[in-house]
C-alpha positions in Angstrom: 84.3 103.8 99.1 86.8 104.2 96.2 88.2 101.1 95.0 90.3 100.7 91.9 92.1 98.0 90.5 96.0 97.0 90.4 97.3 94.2 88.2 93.7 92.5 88.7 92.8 93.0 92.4 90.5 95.3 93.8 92.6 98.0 95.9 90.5 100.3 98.5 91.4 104.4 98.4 93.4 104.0 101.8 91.9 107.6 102.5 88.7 106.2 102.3 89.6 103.3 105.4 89.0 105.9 108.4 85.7 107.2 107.2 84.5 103.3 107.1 85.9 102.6 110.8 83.9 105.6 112.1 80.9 104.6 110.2 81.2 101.3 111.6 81.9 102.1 115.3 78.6 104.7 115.2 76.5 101.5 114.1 78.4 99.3 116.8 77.7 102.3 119.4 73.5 102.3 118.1 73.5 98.6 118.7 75.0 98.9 122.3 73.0 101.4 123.3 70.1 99.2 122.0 70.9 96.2 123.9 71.6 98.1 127.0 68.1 99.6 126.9 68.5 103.0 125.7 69.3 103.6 129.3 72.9 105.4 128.9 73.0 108.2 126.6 74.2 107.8 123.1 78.1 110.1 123.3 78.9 107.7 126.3 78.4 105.2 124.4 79.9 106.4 121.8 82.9 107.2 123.5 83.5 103.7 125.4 83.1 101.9 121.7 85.5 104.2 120.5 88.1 104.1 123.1 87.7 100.1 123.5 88.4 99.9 119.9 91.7 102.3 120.1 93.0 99.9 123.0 92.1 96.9 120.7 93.8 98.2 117.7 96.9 99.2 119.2 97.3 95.1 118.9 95.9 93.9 116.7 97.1 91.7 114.0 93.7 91.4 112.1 91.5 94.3 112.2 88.5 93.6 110.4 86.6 92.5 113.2 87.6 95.1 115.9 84.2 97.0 115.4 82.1 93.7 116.8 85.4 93.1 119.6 85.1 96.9 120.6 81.6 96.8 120.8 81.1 93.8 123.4 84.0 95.2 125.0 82.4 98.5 125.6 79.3 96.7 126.5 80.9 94.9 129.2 82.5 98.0 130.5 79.2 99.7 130.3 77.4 96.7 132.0 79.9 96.9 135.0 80.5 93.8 134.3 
């Protein structure tokens, strides 16, 4: 993560942002796998995390904790529940 800083606050490289969202969905996908037993494979997993997190963003106000709402979300969907 590049950060720099303007007029005394720290300022993240915006290009950097994405990179940290994927990172961040892969660890939220490893931990629904985990709790759902290993028992779908990881790309399905994967995938519902990533699409729940698309439909969250698209309105969202606040962001930073869409990994962690995408993640139960997909674990829900994945649960059938």
């Amino acid at each position: 993560m590049t950060a720099e800083r303007l007029e005394g606050h720290l300022v993240r490289d915006p290009r950097t942002l994405r990179t940290d969202v994927e990172a961040q969905l892969d660890q939220a996908a490893e931990e629904v796998g985990r709790r759902l037993g290993g028992k779908i494979d990881h790309q399905v997993v994967r995938a519902a995390v990533s699409d729940a997190y698309q439909r969250l963003a698209a309105k969202a106000k606040f962001p930073n904790f869409l990994p962690i709402l995408a993640a139960r979300s997909a674990q829900r969907s994945l649960r059938g529940t």
